[in-house]
RODO-615591 format. One record per residue (C-alpha): residue in three letters; x, y, z; residue number from 1. Coordinates in steps of 0.02 Angstrom, whole numbers, plus 32768, in hexadecimal, padded with zeros to 4 digits. Example, Ala and Ser with C-alpha at 12.3 -4.5 7.8 and 13.67 -1.06 7.14 Angstrom:
2
SITE, aa, x, y, z, i
SITE, ALA, 8267, 7F1F, 8186, 1
SITE, SER, 82AC, 7FCB, 8165, 2
END
This chain:
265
SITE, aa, x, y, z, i
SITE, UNK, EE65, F29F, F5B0, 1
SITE, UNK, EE9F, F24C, F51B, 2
SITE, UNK, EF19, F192, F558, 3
SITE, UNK, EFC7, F1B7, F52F, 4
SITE, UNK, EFFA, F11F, F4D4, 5
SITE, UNK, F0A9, F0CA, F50B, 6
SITE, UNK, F125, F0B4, F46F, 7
SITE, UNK, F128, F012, F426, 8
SITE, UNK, F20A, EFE0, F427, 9
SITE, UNK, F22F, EFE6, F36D, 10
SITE, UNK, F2BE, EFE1, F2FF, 11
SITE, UNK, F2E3, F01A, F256, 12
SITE, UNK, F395, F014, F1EA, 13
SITE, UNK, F3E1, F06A, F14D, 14
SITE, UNK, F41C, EFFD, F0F6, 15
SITE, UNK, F4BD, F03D, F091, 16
SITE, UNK, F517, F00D, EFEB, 17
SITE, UNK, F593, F04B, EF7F, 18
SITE, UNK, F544, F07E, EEDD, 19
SITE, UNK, F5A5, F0DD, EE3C, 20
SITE, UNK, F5A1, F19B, EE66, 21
SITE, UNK, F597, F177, EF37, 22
SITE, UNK, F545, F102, EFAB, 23
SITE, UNK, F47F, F0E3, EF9E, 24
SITE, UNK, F3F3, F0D0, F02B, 25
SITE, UNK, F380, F034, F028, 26
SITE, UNK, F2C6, F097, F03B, 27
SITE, UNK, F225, F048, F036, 28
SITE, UNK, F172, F09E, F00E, 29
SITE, UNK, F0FB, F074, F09E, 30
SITE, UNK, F05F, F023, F05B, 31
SITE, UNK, EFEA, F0BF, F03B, 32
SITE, UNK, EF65, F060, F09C, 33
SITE, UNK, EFC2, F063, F12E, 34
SITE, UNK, EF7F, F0C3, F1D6, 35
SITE, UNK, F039, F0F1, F200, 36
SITE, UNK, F084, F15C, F189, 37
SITE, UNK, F039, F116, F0F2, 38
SITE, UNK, F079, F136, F04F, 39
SITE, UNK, F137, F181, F09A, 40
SITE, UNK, F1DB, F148, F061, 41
SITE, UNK, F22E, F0F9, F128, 42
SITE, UNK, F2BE, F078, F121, 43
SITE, UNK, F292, EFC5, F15C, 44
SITE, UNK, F260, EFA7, F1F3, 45
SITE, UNK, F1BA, EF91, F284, 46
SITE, UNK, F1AE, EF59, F322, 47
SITE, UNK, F1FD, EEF9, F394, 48
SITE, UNK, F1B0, EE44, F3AB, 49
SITE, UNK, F1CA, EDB9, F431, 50
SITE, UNK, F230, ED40, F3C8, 51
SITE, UNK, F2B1, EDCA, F3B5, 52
SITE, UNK, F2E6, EDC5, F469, 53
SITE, UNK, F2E0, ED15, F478, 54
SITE, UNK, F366, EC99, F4AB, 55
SITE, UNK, F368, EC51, F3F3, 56
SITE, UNK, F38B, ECF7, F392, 57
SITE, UNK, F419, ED1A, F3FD, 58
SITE, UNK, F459, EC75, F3ED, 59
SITE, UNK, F44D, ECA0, F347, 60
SITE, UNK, F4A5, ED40, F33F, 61
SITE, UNK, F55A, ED5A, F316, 62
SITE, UNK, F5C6, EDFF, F33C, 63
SITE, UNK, F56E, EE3B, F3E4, 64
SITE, UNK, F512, EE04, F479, 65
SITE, UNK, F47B, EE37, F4D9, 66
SITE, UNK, F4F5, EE95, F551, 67
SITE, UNK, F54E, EEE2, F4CC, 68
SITE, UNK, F4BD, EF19, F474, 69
SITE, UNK, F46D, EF4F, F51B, 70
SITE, UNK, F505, EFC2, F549, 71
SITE, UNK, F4FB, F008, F490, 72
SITE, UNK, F445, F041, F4A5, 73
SITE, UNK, F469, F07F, F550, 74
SITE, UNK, F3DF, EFF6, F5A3, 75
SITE, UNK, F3F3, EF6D, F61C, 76
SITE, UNK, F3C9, EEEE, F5C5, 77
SITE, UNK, F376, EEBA, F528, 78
SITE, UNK, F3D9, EF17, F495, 79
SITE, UNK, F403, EE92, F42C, 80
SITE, UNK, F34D, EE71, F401, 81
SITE, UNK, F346, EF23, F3BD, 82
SITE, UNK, F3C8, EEF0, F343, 83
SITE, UNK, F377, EE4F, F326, 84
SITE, UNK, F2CD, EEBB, F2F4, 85
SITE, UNK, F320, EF22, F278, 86
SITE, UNK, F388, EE89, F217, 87
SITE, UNK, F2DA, EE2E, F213, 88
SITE, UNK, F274, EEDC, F1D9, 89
SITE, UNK, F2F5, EEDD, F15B, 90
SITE, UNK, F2DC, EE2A, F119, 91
SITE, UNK, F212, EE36, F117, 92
SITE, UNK, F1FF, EED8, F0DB, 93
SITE, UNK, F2BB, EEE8, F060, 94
SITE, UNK, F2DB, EE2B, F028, 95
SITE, UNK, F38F, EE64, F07F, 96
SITE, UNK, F3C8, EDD7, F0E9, 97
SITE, UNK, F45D, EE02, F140, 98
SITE, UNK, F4A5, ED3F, F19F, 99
SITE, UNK, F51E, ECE1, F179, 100
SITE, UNK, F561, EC19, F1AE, 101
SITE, UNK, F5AE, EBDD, F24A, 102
SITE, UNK, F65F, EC07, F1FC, 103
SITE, UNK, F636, ECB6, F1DF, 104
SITE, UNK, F607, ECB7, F121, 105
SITE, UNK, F58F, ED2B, F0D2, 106
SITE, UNK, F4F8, ECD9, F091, 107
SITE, UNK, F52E, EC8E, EFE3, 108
SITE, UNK, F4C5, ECF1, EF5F, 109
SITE, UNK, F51B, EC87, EED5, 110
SITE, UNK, F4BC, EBF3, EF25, 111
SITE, UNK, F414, EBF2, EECA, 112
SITE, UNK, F3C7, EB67, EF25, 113
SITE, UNK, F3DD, EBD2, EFC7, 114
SITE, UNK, F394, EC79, EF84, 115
SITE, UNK, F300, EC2B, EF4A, 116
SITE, UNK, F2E2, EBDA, EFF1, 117
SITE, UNK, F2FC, EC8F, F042, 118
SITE, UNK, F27B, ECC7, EFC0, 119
SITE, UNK, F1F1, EC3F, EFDF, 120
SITE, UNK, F226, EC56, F0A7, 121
SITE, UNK, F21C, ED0D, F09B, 122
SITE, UNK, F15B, ED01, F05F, 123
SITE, UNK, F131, EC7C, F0FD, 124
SITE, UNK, F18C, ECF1, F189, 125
SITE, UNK, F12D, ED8F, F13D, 126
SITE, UNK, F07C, ED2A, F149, 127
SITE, UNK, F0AA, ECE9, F1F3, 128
SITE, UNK, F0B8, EC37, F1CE, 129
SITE, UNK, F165, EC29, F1E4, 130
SITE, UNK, F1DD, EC7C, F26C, 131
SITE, UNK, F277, ECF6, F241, 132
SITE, UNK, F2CC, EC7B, F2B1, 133
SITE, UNK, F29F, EBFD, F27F, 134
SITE, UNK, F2C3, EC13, F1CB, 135
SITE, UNK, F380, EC33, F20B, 136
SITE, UNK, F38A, EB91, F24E, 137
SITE, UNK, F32C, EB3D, F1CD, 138
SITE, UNK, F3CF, EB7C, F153, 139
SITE, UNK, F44A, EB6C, F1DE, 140
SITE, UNK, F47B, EC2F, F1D4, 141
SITE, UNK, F492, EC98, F25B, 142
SITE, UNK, F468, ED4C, F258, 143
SITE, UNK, F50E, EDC3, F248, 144
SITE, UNK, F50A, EE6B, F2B7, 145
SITE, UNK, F5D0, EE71, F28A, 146
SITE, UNK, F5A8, EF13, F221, 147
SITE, UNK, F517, EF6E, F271, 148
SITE, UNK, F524, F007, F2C7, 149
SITE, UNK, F4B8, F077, F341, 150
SITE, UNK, F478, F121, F2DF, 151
SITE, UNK, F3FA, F170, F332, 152
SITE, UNK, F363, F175, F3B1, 153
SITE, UNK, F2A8, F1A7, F384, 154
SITE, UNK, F1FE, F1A8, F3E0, 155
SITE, UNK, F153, F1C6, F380, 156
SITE, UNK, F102, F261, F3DE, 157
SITE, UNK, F062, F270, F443, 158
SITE, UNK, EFBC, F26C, F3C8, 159
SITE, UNK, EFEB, F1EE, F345, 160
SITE, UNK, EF80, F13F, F350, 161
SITE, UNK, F01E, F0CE, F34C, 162
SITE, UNK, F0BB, F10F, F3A5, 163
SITE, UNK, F16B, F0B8, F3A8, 164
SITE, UNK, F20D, F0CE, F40A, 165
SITE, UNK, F281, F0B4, F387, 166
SITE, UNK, F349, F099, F37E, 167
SITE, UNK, F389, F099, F2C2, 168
SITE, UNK, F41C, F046, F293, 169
SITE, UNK, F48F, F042, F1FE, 170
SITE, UNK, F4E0, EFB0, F190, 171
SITE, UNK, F51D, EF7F, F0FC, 172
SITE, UNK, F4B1, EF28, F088, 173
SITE, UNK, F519, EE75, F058, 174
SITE, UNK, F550, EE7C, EF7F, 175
SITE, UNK, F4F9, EE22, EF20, 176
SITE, UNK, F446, EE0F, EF82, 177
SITE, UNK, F3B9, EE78, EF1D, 178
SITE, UNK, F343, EEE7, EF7E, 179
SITE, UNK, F28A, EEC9, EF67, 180
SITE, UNK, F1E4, EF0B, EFD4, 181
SITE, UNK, F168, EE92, EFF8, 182
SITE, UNK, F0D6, EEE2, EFA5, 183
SITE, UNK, F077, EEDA, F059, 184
SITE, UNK, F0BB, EF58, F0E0, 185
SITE, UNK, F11F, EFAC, F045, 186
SITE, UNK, F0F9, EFD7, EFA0, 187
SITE, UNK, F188, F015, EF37, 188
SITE, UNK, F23E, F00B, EF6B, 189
SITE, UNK, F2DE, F06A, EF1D, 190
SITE, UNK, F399, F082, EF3C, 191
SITE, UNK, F3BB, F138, EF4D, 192
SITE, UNK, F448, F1B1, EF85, 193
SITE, UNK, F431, F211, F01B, 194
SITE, UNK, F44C, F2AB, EFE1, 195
SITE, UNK, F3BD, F288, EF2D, 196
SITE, UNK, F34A, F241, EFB5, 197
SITE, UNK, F356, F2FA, F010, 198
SITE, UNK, F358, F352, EF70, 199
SITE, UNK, F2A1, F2E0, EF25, 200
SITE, UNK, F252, F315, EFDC, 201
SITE, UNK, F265, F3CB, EFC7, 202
SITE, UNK, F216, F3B2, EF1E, 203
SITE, UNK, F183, F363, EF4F, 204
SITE, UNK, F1AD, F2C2, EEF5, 205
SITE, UNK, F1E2, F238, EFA8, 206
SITE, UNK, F18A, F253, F02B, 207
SITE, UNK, F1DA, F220, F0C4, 208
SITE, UNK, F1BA, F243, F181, 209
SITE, UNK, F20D, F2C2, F204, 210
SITE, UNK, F288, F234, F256, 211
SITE, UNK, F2BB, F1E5, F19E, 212
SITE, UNK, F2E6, F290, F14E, 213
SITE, UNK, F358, F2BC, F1F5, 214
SITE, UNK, F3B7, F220, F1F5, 215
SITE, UNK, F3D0, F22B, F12F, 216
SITE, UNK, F40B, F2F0, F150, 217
SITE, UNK, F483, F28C, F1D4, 218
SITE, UNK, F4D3, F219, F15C, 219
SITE, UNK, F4BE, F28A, F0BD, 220
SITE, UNK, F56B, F2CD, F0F7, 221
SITE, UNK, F5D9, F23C, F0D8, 222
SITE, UNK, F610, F1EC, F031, 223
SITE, UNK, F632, F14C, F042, 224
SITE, UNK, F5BB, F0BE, F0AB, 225
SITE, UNK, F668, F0A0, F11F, 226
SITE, UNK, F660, F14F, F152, 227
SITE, UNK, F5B1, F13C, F186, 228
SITE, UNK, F5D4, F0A4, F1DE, 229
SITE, UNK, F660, F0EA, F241, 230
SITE, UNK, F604, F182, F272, 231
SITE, UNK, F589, F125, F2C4, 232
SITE, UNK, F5E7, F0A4, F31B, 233
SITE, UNK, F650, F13F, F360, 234
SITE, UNK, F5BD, F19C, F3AD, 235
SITE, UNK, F5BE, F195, F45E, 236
SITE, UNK, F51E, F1EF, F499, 237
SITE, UNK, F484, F1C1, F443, 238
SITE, UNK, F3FB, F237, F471, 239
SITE, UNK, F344, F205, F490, 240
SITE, UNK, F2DC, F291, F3F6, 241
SITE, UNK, F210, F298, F41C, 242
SITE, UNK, F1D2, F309, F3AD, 243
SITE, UNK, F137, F374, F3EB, 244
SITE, UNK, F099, F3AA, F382, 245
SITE, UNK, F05D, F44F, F3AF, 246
SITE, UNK, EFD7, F4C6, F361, 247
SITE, UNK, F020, F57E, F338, 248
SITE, UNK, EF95, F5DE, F306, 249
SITE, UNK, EF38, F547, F2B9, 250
SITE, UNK, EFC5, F50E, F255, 251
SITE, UNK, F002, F454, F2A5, 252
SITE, UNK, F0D1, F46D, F2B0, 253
SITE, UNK, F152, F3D7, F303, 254
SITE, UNK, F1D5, F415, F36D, 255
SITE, UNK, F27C, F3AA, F395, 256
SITE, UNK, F2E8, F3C7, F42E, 257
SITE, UNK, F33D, F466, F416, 258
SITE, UNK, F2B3, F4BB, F3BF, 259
SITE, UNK, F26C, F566, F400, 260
SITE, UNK, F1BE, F530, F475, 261
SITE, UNK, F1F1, F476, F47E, 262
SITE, UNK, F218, F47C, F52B, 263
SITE, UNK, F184, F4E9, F54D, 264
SITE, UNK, F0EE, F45E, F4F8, 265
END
């Protein structure tokens, strides 16, 4: 029998702004190389890593605590790292760094010197040289959770090589900073609303992945970022969704809780 493999903890976070005819989605293209849904439009984000549950990142984290984050997810302990994970996926894969200074101040995009750094620092934390953490205390910023909120809860199914138990958040993405992928993990990146996102899909022109299309369906609703924002931070029960692969009649089809035979695989 084939090993089940355990799901790596990952996080992943739509990033949200306010665009001319209704809000826009950061997306990234996955690097069509890539052995985990290469060549897909996701939002930023990976896997959780050591330094994101350390003491320094949440000494440097504003807006909520490791208990606070941990009663969020529903865990004992440990949340805050999740949210950690995402803001960091966000910076190495979206050039979006969301921090700010010890009095609260977003990170001063009129302040050339400063973005430059980011951009030079940005290149050293994606080839492992330098530490997310690192680079935050390195600029003295501190990373700001004041504006993130809990969406939604997805684990990769059984058969896939890599599998990830992932929580996706939402935020706003701070005016002013520009969006760029970092032509390694992603490829191409684009602001786009929900509901055009949906709408290219069932063309055939984005392709994007069972979990992604369900949480833009989610937030396709809504017109402004605030709402989506609101709605999330209002949920109260986040379910757990595992979708199953199954063979029907040698066509491979994914079931989600709810569907007819998912409780039967």
């Amino acid at each position: 029998m084939a090993e089940i493999l355990i799901p790596r903890p990952a996080a992943t976070v739509l990033t949200l702004r306010e665009g001319r005819n209704g809000y826009e989605i950061l997306m990234l293209r996955r690097n069509l190389n890539s052995d985990f849904v290469g060549g897909a439009y996701v939002f930023p984000g990976g896997g959780v890593d050591p330094a994101d549950a350390s003491d320094v990142a949440q000494q440097l984290s504003v807006g909520m605590t490791d208990a606070s984050c941990s009663a969020r997810l529903k865990i004992d302990e440990g949340g805050l790292a999740y949210y950690v994970a995402c803001l960091r996926e966000l910076f190495e894969e979206g050039g979006i760094l969301i921090a700010c200074d010890d009095q609260g101040h977003e990170v001063d995009v009129a302040d050339r010197p400063l973005v430059d750094r980011l951009n030079r620092e940005r290149t050293f934390v994606n080839d492992g040289s330098l530490r997310f953490v690192e680079l935050l205390q390195r600029e003295g910023l501190y990373l700001d959770l004041r504006n993130i909120a809990y969406l939604a809860h997805w684990v990769t199914p059984v058969g896939p090589p890599r599998r990830y138990d992932t929580r996706f958040f939402v935020t706003f993405s701070p005016v002013g900073q520009v969006a760029g992928h970092d032509d390694i993990e992603t490829v191409a990146s684009r602001w786009i609303r929900p509901v055009d996102a949906l709408a290219m899909h069932a063309r055939g022109e984005l392709e994007m992945i069972l979990p992604t299309i369900r949480n833009i369906e989610i937030v396709a609703r809504f017109d402004t970022a605030q709402e989506v924002l609101d709605y999330a931070n209002g949920l109260v029960d986040i379910p757990r969704i595992e979708p199953r692969i199954v063979d029907r009649d040698g066509s491979v089809v994914i079931l989600v809780p709810g569907d007819e035979g998912y409780d039967e695989t």
